[in-house]
C-alpha positions in Angstrom: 0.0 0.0 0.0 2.6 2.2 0.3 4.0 1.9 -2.3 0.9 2.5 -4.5 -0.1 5.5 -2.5 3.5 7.2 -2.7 3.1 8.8 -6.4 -0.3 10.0 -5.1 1.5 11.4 -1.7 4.3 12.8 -4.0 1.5 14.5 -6.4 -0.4 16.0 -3.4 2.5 17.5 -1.7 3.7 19.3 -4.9 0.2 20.7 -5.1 0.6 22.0 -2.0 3.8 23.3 -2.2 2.7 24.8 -6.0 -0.3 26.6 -4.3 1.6 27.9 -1.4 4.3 29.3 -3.8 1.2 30.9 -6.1 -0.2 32.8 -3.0 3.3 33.8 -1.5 3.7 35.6 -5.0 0.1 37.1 -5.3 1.0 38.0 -1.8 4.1 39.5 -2.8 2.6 40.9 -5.7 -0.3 42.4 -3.8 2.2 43.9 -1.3 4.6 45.3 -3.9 0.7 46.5 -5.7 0.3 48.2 -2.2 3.9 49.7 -2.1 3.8 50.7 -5.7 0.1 52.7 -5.1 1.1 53.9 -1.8 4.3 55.2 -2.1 2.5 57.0 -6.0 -0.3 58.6 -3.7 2.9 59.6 -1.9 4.5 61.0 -4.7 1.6 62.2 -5.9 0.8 64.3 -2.9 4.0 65.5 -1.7 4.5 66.5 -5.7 1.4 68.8 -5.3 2.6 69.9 -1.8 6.2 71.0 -3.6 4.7 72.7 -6.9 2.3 74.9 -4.4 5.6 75.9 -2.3 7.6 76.7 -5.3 4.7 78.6 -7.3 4.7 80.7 -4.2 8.7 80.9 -3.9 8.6 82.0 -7.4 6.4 84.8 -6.3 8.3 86.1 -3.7 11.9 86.2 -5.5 9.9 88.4 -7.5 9.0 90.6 -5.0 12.2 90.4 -3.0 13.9 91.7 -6.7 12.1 94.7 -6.8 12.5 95.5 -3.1 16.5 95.3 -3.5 16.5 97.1 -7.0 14.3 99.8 -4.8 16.2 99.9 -1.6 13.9 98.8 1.0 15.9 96.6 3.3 13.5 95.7 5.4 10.7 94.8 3.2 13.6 92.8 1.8 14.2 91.1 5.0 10.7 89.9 5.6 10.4 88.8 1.7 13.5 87.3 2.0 12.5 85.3 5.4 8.9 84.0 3.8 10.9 83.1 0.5 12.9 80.5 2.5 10.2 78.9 4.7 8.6 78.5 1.1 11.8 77.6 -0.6 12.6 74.9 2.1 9.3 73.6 2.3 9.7 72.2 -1.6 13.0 70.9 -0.5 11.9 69.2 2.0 8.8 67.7 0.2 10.8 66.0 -2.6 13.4 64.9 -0.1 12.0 62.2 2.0 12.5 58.3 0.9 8.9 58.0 -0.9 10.2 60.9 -3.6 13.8 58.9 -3.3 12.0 55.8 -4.3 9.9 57.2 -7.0 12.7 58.5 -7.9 13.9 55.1 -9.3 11.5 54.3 -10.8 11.7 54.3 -15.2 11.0 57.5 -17.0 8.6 58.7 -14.0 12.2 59.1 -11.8 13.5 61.6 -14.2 10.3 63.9 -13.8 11.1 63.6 -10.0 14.8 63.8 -9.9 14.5 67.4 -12.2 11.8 68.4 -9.6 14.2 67.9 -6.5 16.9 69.5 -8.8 14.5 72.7 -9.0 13.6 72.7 -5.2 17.5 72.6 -4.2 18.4 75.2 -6.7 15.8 77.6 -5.6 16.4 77.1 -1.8 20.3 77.2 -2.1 19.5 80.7 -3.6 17.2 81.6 -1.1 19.6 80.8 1.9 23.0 81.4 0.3 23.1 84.3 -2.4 20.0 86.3 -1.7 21.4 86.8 2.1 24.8 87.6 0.9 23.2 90.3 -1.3 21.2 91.9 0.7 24.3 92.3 3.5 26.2 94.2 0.3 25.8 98.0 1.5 25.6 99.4 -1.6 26.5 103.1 -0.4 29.7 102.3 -0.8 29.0 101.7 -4.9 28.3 105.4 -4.9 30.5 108.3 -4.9 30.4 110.9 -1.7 31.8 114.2 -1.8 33.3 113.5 -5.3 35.1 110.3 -4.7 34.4 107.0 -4.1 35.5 105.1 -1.3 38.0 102.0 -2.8 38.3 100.3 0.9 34.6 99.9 1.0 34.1 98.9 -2.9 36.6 96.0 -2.1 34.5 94.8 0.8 31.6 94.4 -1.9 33.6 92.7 -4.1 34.6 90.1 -1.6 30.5 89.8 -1.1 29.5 89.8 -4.4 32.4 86.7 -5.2 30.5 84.8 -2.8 27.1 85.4 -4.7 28.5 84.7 -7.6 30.3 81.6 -6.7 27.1 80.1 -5.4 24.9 81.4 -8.0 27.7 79.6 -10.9 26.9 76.1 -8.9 23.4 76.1 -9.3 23.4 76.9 -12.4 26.1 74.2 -13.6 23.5 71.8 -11.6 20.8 73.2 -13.5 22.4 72.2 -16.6 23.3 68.8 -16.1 19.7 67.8 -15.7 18.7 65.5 -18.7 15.7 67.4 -20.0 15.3 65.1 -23.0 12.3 62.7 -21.8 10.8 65.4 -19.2 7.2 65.9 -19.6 6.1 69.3 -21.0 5.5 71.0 -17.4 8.9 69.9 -16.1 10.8 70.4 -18.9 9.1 74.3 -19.4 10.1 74.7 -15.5 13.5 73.8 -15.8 13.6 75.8 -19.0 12.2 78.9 -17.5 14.1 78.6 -14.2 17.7 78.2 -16.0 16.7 81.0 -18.7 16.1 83.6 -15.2 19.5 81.7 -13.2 21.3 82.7 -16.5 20.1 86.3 -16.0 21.0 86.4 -12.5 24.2 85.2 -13.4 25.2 87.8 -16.0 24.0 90.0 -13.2 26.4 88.5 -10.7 29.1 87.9 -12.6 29.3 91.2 -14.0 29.0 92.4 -10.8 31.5 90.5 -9.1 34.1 91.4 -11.8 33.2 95.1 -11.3 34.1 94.7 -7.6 37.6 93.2 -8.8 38.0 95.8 -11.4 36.6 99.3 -9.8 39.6 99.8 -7.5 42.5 99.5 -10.1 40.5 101.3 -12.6 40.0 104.1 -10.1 43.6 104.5 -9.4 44.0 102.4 -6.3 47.0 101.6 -7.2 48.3 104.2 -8.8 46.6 107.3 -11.1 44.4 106.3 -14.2 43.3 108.7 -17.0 40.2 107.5 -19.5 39.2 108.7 -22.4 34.8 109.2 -21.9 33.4 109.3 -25.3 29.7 110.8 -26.3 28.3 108.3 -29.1 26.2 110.7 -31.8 22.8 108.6 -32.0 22.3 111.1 -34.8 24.8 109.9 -37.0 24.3 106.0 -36.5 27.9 103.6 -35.8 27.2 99.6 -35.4 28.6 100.3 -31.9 25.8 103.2 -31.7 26.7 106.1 -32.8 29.8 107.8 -34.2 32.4 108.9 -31.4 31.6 112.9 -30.8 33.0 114.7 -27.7 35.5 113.4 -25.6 36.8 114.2 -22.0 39.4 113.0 -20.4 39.0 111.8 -16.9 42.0 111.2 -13.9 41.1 109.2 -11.4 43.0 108.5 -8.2 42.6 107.0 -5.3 38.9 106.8 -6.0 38.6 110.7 -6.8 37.9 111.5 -10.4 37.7 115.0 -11.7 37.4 115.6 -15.4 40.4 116.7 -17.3 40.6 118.3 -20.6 37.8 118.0 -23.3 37.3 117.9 -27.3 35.8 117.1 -30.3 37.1 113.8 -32.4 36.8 115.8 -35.8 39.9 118.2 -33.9 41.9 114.6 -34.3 41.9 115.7 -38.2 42.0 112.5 -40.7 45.3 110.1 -40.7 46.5 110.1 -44.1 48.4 107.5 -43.3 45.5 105.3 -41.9 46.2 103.0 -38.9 46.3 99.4 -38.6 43.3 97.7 -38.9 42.6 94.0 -38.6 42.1 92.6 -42.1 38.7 91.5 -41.6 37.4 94.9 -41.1 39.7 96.6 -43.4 37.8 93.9 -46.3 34.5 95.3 -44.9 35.2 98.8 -44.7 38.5 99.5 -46.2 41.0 102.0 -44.1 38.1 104.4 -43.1 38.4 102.9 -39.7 42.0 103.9 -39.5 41.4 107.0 -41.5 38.6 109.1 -39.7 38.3 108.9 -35.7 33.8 109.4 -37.2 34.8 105.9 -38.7 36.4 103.7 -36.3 33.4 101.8 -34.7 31.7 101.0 -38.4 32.6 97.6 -36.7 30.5 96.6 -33.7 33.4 95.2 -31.8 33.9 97.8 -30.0 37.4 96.6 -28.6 38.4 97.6 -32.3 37.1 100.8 -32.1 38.3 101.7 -28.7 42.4 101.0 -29.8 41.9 102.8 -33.0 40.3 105.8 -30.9 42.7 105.7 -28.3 45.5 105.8 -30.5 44.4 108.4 -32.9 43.9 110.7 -29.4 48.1 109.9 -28.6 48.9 111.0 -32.3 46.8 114.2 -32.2 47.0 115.5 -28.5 50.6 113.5 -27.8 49.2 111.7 -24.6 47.6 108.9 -23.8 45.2 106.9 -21.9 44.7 103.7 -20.3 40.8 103.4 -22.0 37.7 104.3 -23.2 34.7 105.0 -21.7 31.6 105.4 -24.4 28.1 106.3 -23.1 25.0 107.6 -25.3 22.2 110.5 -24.6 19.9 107.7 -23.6 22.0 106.7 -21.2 22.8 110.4 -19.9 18.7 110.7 -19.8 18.7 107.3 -17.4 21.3 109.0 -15.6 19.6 112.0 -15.4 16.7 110.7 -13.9 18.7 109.4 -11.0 20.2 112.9 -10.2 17.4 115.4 -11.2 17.8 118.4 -13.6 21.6 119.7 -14.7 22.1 123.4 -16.0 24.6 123.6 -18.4 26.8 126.6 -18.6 24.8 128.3 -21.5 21.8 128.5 -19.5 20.2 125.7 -20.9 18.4 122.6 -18.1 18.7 119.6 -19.5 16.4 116.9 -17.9 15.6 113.0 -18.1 13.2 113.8 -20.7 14.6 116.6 -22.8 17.9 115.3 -23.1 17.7 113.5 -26.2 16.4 115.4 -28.0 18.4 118.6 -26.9 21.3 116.7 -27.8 20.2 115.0 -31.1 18.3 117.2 -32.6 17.9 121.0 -31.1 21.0 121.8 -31.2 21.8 120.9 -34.8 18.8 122.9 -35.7 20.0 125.8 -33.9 23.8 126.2 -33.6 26.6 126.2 -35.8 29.1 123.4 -35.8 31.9 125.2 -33.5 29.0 125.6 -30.5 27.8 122.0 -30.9 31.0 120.6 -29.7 31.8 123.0 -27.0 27.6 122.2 -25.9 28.5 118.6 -25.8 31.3 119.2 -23.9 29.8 121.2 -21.4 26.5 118.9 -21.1 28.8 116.1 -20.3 30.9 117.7 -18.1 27.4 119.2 -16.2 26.0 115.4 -15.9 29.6 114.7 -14.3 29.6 117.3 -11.6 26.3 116.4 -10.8 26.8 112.3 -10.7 29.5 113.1 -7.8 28.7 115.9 -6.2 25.0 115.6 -5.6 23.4 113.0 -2.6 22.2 110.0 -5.1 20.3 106.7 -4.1 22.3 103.9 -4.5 19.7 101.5 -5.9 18.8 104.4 -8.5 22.1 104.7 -9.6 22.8 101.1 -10.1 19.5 100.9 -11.9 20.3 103.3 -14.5 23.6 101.4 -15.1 22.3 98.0 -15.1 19.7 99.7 -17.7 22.3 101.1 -19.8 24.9 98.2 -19.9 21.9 96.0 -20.6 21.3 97.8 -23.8 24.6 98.2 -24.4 24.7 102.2 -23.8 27.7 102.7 -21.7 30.7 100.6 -23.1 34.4 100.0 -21.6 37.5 99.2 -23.2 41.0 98.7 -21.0 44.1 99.2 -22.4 46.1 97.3 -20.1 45.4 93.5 -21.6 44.9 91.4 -18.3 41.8 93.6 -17.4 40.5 93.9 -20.7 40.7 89.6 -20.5 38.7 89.9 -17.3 35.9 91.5 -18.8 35.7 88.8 -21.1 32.0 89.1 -23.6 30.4 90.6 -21.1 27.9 93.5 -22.0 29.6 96.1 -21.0 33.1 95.2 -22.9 31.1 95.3 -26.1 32.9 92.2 -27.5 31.5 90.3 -30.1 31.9 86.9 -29.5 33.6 84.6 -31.8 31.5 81.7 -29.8 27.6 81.6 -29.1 26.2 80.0 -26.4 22.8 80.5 -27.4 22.9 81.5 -31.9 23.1 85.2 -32.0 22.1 87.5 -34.8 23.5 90.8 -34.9 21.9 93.9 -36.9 23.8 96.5 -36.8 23.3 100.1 -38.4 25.8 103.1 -40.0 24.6 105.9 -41.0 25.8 106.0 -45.2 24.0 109.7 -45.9 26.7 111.4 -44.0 24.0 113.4 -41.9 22.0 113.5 -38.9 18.5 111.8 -39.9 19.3 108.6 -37.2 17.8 110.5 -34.9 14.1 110.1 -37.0 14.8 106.4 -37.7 12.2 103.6 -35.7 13.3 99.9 -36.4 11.8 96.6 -35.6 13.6 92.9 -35.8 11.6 89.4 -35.5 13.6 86.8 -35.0 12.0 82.9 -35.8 13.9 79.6 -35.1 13.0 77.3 -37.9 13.8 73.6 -38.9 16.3 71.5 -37.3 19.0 70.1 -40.4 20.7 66.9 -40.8 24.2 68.5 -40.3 23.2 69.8 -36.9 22.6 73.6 -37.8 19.2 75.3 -37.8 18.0 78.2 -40.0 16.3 81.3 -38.8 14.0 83.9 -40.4 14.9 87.1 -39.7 12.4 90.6 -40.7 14.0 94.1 -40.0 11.3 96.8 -40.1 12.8 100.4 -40.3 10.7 103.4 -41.0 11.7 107.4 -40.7 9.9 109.8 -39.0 11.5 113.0 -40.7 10.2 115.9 -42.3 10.0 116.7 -45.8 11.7 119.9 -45.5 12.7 122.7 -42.6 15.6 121.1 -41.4 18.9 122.8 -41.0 22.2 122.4 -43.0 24.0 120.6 -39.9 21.0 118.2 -39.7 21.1 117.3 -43.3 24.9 117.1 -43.7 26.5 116.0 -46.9 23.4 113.7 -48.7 24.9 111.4 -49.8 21.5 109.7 -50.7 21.1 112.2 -53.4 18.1 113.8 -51.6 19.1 115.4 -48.3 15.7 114.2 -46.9 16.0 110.6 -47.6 18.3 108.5 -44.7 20.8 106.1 -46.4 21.5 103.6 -43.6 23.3 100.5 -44.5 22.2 97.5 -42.8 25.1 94.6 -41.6 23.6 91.2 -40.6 25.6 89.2 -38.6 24.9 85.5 -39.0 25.4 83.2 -35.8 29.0 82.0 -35.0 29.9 79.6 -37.4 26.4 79.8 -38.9 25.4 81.8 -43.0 23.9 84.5 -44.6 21.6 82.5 -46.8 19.8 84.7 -48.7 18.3 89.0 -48.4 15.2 90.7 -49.8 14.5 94.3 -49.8 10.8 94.4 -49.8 10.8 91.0 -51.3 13.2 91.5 -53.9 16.4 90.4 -54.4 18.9 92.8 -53.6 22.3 93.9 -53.7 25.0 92.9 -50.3 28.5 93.5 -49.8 30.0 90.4 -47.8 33.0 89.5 -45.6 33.4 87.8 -42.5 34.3 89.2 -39.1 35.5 87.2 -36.2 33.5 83.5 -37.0 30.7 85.4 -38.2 29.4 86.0 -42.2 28.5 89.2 -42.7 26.3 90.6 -45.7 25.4 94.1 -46.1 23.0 96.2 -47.7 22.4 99.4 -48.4 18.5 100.9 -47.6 17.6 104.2 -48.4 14.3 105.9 -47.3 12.4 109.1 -47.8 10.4 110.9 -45.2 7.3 109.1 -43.7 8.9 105.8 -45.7 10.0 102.0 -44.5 11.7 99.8 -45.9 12.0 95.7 -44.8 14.7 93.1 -45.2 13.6 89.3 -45.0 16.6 87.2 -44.5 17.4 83.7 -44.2 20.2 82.5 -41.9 21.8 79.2 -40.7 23.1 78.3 -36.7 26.3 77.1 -36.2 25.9 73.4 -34.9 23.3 73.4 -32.0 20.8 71.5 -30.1 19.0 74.5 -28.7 15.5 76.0 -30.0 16.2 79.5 -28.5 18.1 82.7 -30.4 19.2 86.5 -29.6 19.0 89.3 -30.9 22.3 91.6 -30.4 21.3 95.0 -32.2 23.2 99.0 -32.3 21.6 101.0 -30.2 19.5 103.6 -31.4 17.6 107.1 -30.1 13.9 105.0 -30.1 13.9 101.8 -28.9 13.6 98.5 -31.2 10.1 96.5 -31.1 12.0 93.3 -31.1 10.2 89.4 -30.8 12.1 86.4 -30.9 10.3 83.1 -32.0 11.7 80.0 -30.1 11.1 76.5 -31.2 11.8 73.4 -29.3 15.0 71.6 -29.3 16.3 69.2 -32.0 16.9 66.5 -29.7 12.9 66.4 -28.9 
């Protein structure tokens, strides 16, 4: 019997054992089911939990920028204070081990891991730079009974190296986050907060280089003399407009007083020109090296700078260790920041009559002689007032972080290791021979040999198109420029030489720039083909073209351009800088890796 029942015994037992093993693994299953749901509710919860802090942190950086930009500390403080409980709130929510676990988890764990990466960046911010920032005392960025004070700008700069320094690490974290398989709302967070980390860094790397920089350049270690030069928005250059008055300023020891002053058409024209890099003499030819009017037809504006600074040592025999350029836009930011000036004439220039005093008044009304000894006094009246008068610091830095932005006030060192420390930023006017992000440029000269820029309103639209197999991407490109002068009534000085044939007409010719390493495709004048010079100029192809256009007229180029190699969707725009501002709108698409 028992050995006929064994195979039956054997049979059952396996059963038994095949059941048990078929519920320990629907068990497991149903646990793991559990887990799985649980630790997603989790997730899911704690997710909504961190979007609801950061939505709210988001607000109040916002709010804590404009109260530093307007100086009130101590709305500051409590902004400041609220944006941290916020700030730490979403770190802390996307930091316990149900986020670390879903965090493992296939193509949901990237979503996660980017959101924790957003949370961190945010709140290292909020604890770490913003405090540091709002312990700089930014008196000491503005001068006091005409000097400024170089002990206290280098206890800034030791702040602002710290801000910077932690404001260069999140943003090298930002970037290594794989935003390839992120779903839209991730992906556009990460996008718009390394698009604002990005500004904040230009922001504090320019200002942390400015704290390195302002005490040599102000003679803290010995005397410095600059040359400041007024750029003629009338008379359009690609850097802005052609160099005008000049004044030389001495600083030492943080005190600056201004020096002697001139006009750059005393300089006379070199008839044997100076030495201009080739790529701009097969653009331009010697003009640049010819006539001081001519030497920033190139919108590098370290270029123009040397060839400005040297003609000065031929004409006056003496030299300087840089140039300074600003614009009457910038003098009218400026302005604002100080109040009303009287220049010696008897004439009050103000934030809002500036300009126009400037660019247009007085060629209407005074010969040439006058005009440059009123430039040089307006200047020197804007000087006084700058550091004599009590300013708010926060106003002041305003109206310079205005100008830089828009390229209005431009520096150029002589001495090479701080001209190297400046690097592409804004304010060195370089034009880069690399792009981070493609970069058109568009810039402007004035080809009527007159003073109609001054009546000139542009526009530039910017579209990123199709990706191409060789990694490059083309852009559309549409510059819009219309003039706003008269048909007749202006004076000799306004209307210059003509060289348009009519003296009413501006003849402006128009230099697009294509990306580094990117083409010029193809340009049409109102949808025609039309004639361009071309040339390249540090990695970039350049095409030209000349637009002429009568009173109350516009004109419109439609251009086709290719990137260098690039994964990105966005573009820039970099343009000259002109008396109106320009409607600009730049087109993104998304990358070519999506």
């Amino acid at each position: 019997m028992t050995d006929s029942e064994s195979p039956r015994r054997r049979r059952s037992r396996s059963r038994r054992r095949r059941r048990a093993r078929l519920r320990r693994v629907l068990l497991t299953l149903l646990v793991v089911t559990s887990l799985v749901l649980t630790i997603g509710g989790w997730v899911g919860f704690r997710g909504w939990q961190a979007r609801a802090h950061l939505v709210n942190a988001a607000g109040l950086a916002s709010e804590l920028s404009g109260h530093l930009v307007g100086g009130d500390t101590a709305r500051a403080q409590r902004t400041l204070a609220a944006l941290q409980e916020q700030s730490g709130a979403a770190r802390r929510a996307t930091g316990d081990p149900g986020w670390w676990l879903g965090r493992q988890v296939p193509y949901a764990g990237g979503n996660l891991t980017a959101v924790r990466q957003i949370s961190i960046a945010i709140d290292d911010l909020a604890r770490q730079a913003f405090p540091a920032l709002l312990e700089v005392d930014l008196s000491g960025l503005v001068p006091r009974e005409g000097r400024l004070d170089v002990s206290d700008l280098q206890a800034v700069a030791t702040r602002l190296t710290e801000v910077d320094a932690t404001v260069r690490r999140t943003r090298s974290d930002l970037l290594a986050i794989d935003d390839g398989r992120l779903i839209d709302q991730v992906r556009e967070a990460v996008v718009r907060l390394r698009g604002e980390i990005d500004r904040l860094a230009d922001l504090t790397s320019a200002a942390d280089r400015a704290g390195r920089l302002l005490p040599p350049l102000l003679g803290a270690d010995g005397p410095r003399r600059y040359l400041l030069v007024s750029q003629n928005l009338a008379e359009l250059r690609a850097t802005g407009g052609m160099f005008g008055a000049y004044a030389l300023i001495e600083a030492n020891k943080g005190r600056l007083r201004m020096g002697s002053q001139g006009s750059s058409a005393g300089f006379g024209a070199f008839t044997k020109p100076l030495k201009v890099p080739a790529e701009v003499k097969a653009l331009w030819g010697d003009l640049p090296g010819i006539y001081p009017a001519d030497v920033n037809l190139t919108p590098h504006f370290p270029t123009a700078a040397a060839l400005y600074r040297d003609m000065y040592r031929r004409s006056a025999q003496d030299t300087a260790d840089g140039v300074l350029a600003v614009d009457p836009v910038a003098l009218s930011y400026l302005l604002r920041v100080t109040g009303p000036v009287r220049v010696p004439s008897g004439v009050e220039l103000t934030a809002d009559n500036v300009v126009k005093t400037l660019l247009s008044d007085t060629y209407q009304r005074m010969e040439p002689a006058e005009q440059d000894a009123f430039f040089a006094a307006a200047a020197g009246s804007v000087f006084d007032a700058l550091f004599e008068r009590k300013i708010p610091p926060s106003g002041l830095l305003s109206a310079f972080d205005r100008s830089v932005t828009e390229r209005r006030i431009l520096f150029w060192s002589a001495r090479p290791e701080e001209q190297r420390t400046f690097g592409d930023s804004r304010m060195a006017g370089t034009l880069p021979e690399q792009d981070a992000v493609p970069t058109v440029g568009v810039f402007l000269n004035d080809g009527s040999g007159a003073k109609l820029g001054y009546y000139l309103r542009q526009s530039a639209d910017l579209a990123v198109g199709e990706c191409q197999g060789d990694g490059r991407r083309e852009l559309r490109l549409r510059v819009t420029m219309r003039s706003t002068a008269p048909s007749s009534g202006l004076s000799e000085s306004v209307l210059g030489l003509a060289r348009s044939g009519d003296p009413y007409t501006v003849r402006t010719l128009v230099s697009v720039y294509a990306p580094a390493g990117g083409a010029v495709l193809d340009i049409r004048l109102d949808g025609d083909e039309t004639v361009t010079a071309t040339g390249t100029e540090r990695r970039r192809q350049v095409a030209t073209v000349n637009v002429e256009i009568g009173p109350g007229g516009s004109k419109t180029l439609e251009v086709s351009l290719l990137t260098g190699k690039t994964d990105t969707g966005d573009a820039e725009l970099w343009l000259t800088p002109t008396t109106a501002p320009w409607t600009t709108q730049v087109v993104t698409a998304p990358s070519c890796s999506q």
